[in-house]
VOFI-668623 format. One record per residue (C-alpha): residue number from 1; chain; z, y, x. Coordinates in pm, whole numbers, plus 50000, padded with zeros to 5 digits. Each point is the difference from the previous one (the first is absolute). Last residue first. Layout:
! residues N
@seq: NUM, mol: A, pz: Z, py: Y, px: X
...
END
This chain:
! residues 107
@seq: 107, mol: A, pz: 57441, py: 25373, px: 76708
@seq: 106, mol: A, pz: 49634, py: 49908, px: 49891
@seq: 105, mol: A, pz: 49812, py: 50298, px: 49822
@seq: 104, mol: A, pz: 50052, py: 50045, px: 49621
@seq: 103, mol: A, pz: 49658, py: 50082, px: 49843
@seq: 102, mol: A, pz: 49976, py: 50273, px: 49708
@seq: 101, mol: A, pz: 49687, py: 50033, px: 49818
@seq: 100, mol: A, pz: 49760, py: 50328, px: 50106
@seq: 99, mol: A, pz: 49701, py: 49774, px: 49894
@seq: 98, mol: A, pz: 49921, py: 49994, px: 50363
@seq: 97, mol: A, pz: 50296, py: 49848, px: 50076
@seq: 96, mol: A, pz: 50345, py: 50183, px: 50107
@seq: 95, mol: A, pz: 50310, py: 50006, px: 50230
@seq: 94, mol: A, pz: 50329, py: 49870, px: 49982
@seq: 93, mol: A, pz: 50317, py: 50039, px: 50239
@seq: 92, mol: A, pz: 49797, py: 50201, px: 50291
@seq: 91, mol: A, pz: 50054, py: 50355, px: 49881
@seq: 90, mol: A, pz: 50378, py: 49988, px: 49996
@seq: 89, mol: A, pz: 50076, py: 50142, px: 50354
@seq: 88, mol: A, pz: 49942, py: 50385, px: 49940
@seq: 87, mol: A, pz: 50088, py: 50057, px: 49628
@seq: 86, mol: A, pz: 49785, py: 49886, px: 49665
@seq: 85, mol: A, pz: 49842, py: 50283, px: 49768
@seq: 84, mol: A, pz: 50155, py: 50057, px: 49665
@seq: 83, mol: A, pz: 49855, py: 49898, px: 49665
@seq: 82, mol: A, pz: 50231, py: 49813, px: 49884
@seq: 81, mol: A, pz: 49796, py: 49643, px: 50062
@seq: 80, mol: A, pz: 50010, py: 50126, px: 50394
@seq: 79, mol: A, pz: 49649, py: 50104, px: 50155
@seq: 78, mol: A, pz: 50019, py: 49925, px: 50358
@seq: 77, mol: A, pz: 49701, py: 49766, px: 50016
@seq: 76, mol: A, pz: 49784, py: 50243, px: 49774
@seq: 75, mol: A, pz: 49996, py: 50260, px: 50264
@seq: 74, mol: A, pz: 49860, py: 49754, px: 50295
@seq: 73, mol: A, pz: 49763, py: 49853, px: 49756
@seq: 72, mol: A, pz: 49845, py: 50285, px: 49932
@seq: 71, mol: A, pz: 50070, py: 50180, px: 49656
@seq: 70, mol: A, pz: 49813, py: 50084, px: 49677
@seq: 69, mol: A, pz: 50238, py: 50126, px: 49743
@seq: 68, mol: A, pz: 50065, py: 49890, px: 49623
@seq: 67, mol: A, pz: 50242, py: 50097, px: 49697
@seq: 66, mol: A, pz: 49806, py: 50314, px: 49891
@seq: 65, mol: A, pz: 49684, py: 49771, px: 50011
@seq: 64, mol: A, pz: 50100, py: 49840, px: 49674
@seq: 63, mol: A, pz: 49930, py: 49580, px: 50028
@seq: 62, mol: A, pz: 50319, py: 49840, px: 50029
@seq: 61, mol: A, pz: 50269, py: 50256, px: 49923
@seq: 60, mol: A, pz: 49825, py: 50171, px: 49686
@seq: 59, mol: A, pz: 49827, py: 49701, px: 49921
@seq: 58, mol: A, pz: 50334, py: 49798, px: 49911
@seq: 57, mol: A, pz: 49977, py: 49644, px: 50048
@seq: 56, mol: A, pz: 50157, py: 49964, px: 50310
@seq: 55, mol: A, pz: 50274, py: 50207, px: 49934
@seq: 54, mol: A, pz: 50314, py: 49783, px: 49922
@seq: 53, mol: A, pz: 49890, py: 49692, px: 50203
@seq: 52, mol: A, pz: 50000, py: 50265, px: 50326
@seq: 51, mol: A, pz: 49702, py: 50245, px: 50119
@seq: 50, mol: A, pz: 50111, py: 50249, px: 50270
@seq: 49, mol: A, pz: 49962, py: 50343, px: 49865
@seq: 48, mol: A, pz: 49792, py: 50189, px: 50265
@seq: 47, mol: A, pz: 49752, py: 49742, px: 49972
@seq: 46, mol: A, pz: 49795, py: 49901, px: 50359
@seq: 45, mol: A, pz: 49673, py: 50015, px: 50017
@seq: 44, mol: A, pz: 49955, py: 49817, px: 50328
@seq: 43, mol: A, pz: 49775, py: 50055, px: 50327
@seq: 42, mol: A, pz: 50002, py: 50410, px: 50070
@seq: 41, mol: A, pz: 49804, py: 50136, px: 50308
@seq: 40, mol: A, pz: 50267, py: 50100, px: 50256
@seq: 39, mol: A, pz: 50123, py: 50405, px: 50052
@seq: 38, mol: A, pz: 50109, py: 50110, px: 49672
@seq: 37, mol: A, pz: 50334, py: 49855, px: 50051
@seq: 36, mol: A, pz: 50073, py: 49922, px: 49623
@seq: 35, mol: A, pz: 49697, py: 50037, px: 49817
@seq: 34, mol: A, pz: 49793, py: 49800, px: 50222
@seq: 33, mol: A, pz: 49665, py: 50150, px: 50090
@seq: 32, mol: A, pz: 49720, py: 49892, px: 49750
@seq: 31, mol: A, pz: 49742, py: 50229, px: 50097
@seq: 30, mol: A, pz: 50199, py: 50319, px: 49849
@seq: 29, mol: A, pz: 49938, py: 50038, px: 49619
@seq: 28, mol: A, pz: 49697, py: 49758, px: 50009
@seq: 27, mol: A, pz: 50137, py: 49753, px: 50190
@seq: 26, mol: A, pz: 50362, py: 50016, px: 49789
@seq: 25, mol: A, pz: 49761, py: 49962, px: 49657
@seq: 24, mol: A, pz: 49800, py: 49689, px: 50129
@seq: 23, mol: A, pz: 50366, py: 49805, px: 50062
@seq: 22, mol: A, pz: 50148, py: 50144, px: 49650
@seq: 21, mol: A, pz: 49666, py: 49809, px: 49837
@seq: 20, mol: A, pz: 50009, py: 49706, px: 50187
@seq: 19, mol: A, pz: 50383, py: 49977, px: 49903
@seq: 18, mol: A, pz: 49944, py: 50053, px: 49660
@seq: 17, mol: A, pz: 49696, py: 49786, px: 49980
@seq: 16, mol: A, pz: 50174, py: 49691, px: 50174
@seq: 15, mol: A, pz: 50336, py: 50055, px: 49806
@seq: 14, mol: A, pz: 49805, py: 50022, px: 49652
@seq: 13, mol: A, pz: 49788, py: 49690, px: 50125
@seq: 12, mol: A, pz: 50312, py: 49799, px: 50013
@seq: 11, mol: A, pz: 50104, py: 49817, px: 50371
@seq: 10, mol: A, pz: 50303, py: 50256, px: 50062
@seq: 9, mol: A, pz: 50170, py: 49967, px: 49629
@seq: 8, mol: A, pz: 49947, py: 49645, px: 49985
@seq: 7, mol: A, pz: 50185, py: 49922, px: 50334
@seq: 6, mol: A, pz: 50302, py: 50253, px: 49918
@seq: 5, mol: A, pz: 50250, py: 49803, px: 49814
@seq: 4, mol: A, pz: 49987, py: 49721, px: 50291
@seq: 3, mol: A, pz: 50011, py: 50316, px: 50282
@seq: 2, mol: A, pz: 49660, py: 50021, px: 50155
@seq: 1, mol: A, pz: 49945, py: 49854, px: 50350
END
């Protein structure tokens, strides 16, 4: 599930072709591996630059290849908003959907 702020953003046609677009590029460049592990096919386009309220309506965040990567699910789960990568023992607090939307898993 989208963030509130983040709904439009993710069901526009400039999200849809941007993403489709990155997607087709990653397959041709290496079959679509993910960008992280290189081992698993990727599953979300993920932004490098999380989006927030303040940048959700910039084009160079939302829609600029620079800021995205391809990942498997397995990489995207332990992707912290900062950037870093979660420890051993955290992975299971959230995972995602297939629109790459956080999901909060039951305590």
């Amino acid at each position: 599930m989208a963030r509130p702020f983040a709904e439009a953003f993710y069901n526009s046609a400039a999200w849809r072709k941007c993403r489709t677009a990155y997607i087709n590029r990653r397959i041709a460049i290496d079959g679509g591996l993910c960008e992280v592990c290189h081992r698993e096919l990727g599953y979300i386009v993920h932004h490098k630059i999380w989006l927030t309220e303040e940048n959700i309506n910039d084009p160079e965040v939302t829609l600029n290849a620079d800021n995205l990567r391809f990942e498997c699910l397995q990489c995207h789960n332990l992707e912290e908003p900062d950037g870093g990568r979660k420890t051993a023992g955290r992975e299971n607090q959230y995972t995602f959907d297939a629109d790459g939307q956080i999901v909060p898993l039951p305590p």
